[in-house]
N, CA, C and O atoms as a printed pandas DataFrame, in Angstrom:
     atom_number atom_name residue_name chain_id  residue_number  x_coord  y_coord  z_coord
0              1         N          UNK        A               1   -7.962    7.037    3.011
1              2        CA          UNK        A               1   -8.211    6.974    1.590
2              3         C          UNK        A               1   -7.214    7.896    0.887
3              4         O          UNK        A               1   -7.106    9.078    1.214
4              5         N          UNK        A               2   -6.327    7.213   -0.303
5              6        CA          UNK        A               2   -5.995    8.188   -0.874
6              7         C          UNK        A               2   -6.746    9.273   -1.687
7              8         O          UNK        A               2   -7.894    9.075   -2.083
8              9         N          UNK        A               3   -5.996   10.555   -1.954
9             10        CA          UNK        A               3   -6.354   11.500   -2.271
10            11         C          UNK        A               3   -5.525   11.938   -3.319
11            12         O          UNK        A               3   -4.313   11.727   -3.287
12            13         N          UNK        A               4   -6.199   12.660   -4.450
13            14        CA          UNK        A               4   -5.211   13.597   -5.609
14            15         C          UNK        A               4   -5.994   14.292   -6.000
15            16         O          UNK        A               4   -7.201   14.065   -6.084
16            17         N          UNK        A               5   -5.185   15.639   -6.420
17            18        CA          UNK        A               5   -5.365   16.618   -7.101
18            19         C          UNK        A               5   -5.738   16.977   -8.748
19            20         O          UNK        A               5   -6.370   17.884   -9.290
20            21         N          UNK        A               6   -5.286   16.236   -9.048
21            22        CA          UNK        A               6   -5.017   16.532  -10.678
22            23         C          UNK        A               6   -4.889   14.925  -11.617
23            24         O          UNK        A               6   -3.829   14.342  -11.846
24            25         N          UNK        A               7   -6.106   14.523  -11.988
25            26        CA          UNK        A               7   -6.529   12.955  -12.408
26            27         C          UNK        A               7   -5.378   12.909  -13.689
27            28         O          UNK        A               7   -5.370   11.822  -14.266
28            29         N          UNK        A               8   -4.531   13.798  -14.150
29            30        CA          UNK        A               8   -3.886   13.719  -15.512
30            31         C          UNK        A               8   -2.494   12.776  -15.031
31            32         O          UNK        A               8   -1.753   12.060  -15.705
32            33         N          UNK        A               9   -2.492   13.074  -13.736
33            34        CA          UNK        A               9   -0.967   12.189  -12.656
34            35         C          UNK        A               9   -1.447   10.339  -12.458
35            36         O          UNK        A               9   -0.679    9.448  -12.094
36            37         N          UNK        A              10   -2.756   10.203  -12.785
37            38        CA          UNK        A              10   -2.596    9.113  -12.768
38            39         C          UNK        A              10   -3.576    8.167  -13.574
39            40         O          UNK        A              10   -4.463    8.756  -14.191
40            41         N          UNK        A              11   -3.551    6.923  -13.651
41            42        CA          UNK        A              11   -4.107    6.421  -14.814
42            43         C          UNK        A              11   -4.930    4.929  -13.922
43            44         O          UNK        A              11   -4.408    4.404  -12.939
44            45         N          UNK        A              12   -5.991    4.556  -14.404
45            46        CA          UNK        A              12   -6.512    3.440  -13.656
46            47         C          UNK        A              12   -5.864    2.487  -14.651
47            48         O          UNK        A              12   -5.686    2.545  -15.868
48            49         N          UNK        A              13   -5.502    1.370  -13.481
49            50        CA          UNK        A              13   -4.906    0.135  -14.309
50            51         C          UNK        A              13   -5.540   -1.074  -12.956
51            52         O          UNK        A              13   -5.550   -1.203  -11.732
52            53         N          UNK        A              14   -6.009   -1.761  -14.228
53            54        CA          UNK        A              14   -6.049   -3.357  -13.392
54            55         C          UNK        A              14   -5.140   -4.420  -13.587
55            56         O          UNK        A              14   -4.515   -4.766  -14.589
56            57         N          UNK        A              15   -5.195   -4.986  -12.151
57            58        CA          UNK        A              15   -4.192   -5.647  -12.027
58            59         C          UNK        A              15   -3.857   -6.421  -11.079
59            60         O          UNK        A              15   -4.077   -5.841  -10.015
60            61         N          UNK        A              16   -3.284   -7.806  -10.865
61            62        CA          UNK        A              16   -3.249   -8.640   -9.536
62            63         C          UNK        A              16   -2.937   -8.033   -8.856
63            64         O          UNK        A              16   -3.779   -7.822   -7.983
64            65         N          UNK        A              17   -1.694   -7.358   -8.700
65            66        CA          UNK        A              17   -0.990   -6.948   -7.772
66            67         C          UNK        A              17   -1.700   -6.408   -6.802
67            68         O          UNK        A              17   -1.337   -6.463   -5.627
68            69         N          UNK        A              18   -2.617   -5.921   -7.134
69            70        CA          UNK        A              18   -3.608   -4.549   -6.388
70            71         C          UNK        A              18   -4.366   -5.872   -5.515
71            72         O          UNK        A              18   -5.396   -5.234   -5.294
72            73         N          UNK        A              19   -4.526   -6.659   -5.130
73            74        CA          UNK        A              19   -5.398   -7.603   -4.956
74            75         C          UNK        A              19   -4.425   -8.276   -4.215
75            76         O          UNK        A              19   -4.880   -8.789   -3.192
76            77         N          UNK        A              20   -3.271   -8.433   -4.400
77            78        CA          UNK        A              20   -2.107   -9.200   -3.343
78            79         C          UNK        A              20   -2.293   -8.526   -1.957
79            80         O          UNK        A              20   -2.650   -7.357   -1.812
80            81         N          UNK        A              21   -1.953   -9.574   -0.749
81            82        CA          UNK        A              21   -2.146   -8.813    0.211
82            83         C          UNK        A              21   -0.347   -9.633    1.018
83            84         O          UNK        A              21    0.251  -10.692    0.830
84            85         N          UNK        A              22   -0.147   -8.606    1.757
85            86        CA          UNK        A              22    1.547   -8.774    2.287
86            87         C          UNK        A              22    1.579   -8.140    3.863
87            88         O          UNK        A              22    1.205   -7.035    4.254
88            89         N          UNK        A              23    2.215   -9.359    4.665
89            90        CA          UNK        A              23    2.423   -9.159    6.156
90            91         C          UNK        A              23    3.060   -8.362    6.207
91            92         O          UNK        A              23    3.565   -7.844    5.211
92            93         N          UNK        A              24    3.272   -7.955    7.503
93            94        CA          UNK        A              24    3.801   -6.728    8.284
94            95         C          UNK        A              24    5.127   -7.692    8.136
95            96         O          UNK        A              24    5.245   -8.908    8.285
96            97         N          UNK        A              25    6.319   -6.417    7.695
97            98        CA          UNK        A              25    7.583   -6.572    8.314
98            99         C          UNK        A              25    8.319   -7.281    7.138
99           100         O          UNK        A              25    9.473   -7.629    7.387
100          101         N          UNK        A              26    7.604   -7.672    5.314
101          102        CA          UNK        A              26    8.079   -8.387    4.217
102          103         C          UNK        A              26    8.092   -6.894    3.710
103          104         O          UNK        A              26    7.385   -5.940    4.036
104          105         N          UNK        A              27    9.404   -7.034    2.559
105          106        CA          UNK        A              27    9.260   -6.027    1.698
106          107         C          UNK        A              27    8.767   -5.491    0.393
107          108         O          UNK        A              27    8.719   -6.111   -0.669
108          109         N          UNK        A              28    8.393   -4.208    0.622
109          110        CA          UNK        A              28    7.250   -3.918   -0.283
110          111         C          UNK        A              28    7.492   -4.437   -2.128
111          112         O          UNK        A              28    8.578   -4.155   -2.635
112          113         N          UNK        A              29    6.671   -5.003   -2.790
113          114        CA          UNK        A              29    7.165   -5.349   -3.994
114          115         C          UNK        A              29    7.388   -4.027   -4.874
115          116         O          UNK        A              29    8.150   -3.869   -5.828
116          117         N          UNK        A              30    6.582   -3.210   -4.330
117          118        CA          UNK        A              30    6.625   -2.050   -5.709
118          119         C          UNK        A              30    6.350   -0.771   -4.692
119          120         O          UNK        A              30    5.672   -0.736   -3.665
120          121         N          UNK        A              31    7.080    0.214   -5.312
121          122        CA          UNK        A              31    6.918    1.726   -4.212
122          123         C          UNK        A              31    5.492    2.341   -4.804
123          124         O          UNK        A              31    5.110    2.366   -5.975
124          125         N          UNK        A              32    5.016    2.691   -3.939
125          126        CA          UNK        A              32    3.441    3.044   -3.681
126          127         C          UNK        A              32    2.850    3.393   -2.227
127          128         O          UNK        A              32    3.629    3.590   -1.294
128          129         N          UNK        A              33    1.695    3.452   -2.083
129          130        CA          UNK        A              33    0.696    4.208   -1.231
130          131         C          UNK        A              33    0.048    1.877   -0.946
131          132         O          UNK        A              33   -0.455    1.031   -1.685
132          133         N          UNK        A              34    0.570    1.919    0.651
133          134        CA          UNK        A              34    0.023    0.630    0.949
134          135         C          UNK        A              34   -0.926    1.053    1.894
135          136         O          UNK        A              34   -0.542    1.934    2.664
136          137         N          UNK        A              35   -2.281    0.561    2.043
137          138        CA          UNK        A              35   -3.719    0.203    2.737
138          139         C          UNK        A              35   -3.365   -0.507    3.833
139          140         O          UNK        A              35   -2.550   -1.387    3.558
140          141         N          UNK        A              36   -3.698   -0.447    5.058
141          142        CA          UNK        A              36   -3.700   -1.621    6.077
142          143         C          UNK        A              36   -5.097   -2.339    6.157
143          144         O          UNK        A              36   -6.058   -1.732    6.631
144          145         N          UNK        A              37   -5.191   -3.380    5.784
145          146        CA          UNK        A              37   -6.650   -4.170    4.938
146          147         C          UNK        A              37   -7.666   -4.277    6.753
147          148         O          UNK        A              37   -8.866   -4.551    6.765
148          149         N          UNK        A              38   -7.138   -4.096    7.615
149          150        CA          UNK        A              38   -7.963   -4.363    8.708
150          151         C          UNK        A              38   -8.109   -2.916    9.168
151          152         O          UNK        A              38   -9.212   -2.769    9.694
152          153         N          UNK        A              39   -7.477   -1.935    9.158
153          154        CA          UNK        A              39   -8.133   -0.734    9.604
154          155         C          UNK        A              39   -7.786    0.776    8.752
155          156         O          UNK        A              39   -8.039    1.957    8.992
156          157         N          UNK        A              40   -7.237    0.216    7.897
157          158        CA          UNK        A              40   -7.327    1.397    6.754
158          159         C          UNK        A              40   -6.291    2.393    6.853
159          160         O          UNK        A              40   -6.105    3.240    5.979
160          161         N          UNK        A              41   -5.524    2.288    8.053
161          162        CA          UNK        A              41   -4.110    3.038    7.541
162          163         C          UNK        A              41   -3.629    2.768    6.905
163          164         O          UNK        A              41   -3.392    1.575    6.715
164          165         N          UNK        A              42   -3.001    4.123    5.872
165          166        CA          UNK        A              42   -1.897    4.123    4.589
166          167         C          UNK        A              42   -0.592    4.788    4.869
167          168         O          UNK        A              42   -0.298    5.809    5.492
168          169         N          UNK        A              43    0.104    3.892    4.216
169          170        CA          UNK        A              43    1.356    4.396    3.833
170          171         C          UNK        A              43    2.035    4.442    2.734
171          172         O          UNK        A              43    1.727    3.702    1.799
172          173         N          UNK        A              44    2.785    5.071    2.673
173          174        CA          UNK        A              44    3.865    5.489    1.330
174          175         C          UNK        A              44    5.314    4.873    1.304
175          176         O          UNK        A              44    6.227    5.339    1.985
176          177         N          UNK        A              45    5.458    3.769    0.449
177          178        CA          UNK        A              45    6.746    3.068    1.074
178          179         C          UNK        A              45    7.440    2.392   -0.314
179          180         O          UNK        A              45    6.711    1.827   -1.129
180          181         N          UNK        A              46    9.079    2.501   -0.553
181          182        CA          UNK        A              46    9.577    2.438   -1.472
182          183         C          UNK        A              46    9.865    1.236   -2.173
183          184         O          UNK        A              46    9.851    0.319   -1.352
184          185         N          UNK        A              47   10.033    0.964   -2.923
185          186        CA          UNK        A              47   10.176   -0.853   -2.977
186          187         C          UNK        A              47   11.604   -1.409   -2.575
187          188         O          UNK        A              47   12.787   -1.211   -2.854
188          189         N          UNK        A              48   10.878   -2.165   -1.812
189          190        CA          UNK        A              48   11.984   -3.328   -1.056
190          191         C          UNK        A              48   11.911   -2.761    0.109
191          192         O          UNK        A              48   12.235   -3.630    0.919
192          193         N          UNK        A              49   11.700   -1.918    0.582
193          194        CA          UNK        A              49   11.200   -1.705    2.330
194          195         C          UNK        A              49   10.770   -1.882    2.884
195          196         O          UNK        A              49    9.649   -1.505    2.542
196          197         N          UNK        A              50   10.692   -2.521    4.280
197          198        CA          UNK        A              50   10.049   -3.186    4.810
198          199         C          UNK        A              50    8.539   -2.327    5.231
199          200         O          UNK        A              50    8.391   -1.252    5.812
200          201         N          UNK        A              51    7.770   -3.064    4.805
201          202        CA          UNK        A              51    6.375   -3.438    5.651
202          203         C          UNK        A              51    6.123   -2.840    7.229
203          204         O          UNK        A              51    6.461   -3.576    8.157
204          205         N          UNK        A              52    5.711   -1.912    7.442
205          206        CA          UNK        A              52    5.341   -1.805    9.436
206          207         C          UNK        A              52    5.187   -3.246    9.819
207          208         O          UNK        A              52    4.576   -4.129    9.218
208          209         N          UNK        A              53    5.962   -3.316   11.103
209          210        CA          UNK        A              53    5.308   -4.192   11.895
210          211         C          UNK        A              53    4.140   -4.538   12.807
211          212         O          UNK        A              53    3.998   -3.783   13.769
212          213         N          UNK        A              54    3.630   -5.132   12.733
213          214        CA          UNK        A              54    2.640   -5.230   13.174
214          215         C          UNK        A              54    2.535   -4.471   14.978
215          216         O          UNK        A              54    3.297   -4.728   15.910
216          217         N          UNK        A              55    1.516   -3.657   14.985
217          218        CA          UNK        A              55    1.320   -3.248   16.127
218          219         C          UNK        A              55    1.601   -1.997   16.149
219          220         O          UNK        A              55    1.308   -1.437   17.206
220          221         N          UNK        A              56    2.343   -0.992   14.877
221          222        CA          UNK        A              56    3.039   -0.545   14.421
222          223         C          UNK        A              56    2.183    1.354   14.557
223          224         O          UNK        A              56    2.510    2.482   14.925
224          225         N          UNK        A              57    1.069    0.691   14.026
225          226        CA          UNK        A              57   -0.111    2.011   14.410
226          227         C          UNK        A              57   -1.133    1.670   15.130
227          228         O          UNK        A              57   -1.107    0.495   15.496
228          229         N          UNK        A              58   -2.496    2.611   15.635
229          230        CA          UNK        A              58   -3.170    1.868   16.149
230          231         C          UNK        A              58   -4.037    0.872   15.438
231          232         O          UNK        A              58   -4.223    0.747   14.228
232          233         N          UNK        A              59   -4.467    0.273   16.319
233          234        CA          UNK        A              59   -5.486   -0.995   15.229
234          235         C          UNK        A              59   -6.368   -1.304   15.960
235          236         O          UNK        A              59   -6.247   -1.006   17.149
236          237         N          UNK        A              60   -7.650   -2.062   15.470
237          238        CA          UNK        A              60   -8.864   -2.168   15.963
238          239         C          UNK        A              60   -8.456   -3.925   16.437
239          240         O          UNK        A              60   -7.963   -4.712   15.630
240          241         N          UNK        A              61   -8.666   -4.156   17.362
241          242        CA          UNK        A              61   -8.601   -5.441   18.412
242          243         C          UNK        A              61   -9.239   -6.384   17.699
243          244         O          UNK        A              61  -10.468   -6.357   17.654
244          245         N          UNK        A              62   -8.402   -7.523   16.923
245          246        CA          UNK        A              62   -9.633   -9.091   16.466
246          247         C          UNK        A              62   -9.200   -8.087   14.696
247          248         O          UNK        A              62   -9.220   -9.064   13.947
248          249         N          UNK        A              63   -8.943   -7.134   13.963
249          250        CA          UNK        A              63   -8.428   -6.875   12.838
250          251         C          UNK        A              63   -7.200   -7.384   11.955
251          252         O          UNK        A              63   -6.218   -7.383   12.697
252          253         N          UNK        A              64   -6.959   -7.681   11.078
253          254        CA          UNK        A              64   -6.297   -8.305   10.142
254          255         C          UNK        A              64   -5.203   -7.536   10.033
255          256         O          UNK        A              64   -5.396   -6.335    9.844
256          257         N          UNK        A              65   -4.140   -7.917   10.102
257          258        CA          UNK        A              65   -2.935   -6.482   10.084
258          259         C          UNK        A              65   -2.233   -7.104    8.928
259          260         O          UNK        A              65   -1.286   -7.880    9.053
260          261         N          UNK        A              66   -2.875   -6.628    7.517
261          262        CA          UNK        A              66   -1.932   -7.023    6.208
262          263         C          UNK        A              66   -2.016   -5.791    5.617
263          264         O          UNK        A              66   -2.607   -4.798    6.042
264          265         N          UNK        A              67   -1.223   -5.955    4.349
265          266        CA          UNK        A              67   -0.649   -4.746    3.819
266          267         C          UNK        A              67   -1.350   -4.894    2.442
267          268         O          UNK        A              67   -1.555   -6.064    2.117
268          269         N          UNK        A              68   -1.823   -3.786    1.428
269          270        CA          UNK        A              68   -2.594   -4.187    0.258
270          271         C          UNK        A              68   -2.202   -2.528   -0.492
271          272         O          UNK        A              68   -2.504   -1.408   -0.081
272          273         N          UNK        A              69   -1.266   -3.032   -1.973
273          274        CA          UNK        A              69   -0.883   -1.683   -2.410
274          275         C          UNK        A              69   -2.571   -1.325   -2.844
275          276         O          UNK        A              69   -3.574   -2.028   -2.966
276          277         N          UNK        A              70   -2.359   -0.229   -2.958
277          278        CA          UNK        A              70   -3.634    0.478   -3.827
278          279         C          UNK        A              70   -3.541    1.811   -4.609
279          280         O          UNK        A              70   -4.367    2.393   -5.312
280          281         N          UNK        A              71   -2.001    2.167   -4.185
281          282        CA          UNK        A              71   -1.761    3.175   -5.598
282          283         C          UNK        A              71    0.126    2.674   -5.831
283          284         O          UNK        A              71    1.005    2.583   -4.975
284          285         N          UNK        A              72    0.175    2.488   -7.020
285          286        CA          UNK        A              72    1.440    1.899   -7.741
286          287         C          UNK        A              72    1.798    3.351   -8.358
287          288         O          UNK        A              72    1.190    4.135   -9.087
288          289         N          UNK        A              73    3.259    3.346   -7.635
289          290        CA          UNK        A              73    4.305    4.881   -7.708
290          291         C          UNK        A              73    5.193    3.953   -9.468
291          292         O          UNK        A              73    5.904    2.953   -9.372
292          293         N          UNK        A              74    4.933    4.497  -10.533
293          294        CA          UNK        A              74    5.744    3.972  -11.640
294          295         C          UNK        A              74    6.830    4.468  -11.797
295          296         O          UNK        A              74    6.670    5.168  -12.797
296          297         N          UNK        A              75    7.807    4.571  -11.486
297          298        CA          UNK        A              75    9.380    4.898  -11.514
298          299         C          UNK        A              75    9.710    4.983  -13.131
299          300         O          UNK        A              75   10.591    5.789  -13.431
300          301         N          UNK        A              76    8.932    4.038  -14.489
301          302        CA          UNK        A              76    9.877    4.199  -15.441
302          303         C          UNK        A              76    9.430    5.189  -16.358
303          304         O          UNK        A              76    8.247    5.525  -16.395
304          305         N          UNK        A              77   10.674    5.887  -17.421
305          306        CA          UNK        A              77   10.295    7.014  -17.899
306          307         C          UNK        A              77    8.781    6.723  -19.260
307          308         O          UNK        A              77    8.478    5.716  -19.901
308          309         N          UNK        A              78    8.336    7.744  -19.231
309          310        CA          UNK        A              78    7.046    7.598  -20.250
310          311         C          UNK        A              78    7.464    8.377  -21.586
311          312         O          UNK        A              78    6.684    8.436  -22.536
């Protein structure tokens, strides 16, 4: 699960994207904190980088190995 310190760094937004889910090994659409939807490892990965491959961490046997952003890193200035 992600974690933060200080709620003023980030803002809730809804949105498809958050709801898209992306195979191991395609690149990431947007740099952020990605979920592994079958066993809950996260990662932090920049956009256009590839995706872990599958097998990549451990995983629970008969689990879904897709990728699901759940915190969006906004790069543009405010």
């Amino acid at each position: 699960m992600a974690l933060y310190q200080s709620s003023q760094f980030l803002t809730v937004w809804t949105d498809a994207e958050f709801d898209r889910l992306h195979h191991p090994r395609t690149p990431a659409p947007h740099s952020g904190i990605y979920r592994c939807a079958g066993c809950g490892f996260e990662i932090a990965t920049p956009e256009g980088q590839l995706l872990p491959p599958i097998h990549a961490h451990p995983h629970r046997l008969g689990t879904q190995e897709v990728w699901q952003m759940i915190v969006y890193a906004d790069h543009r200035l405010k």
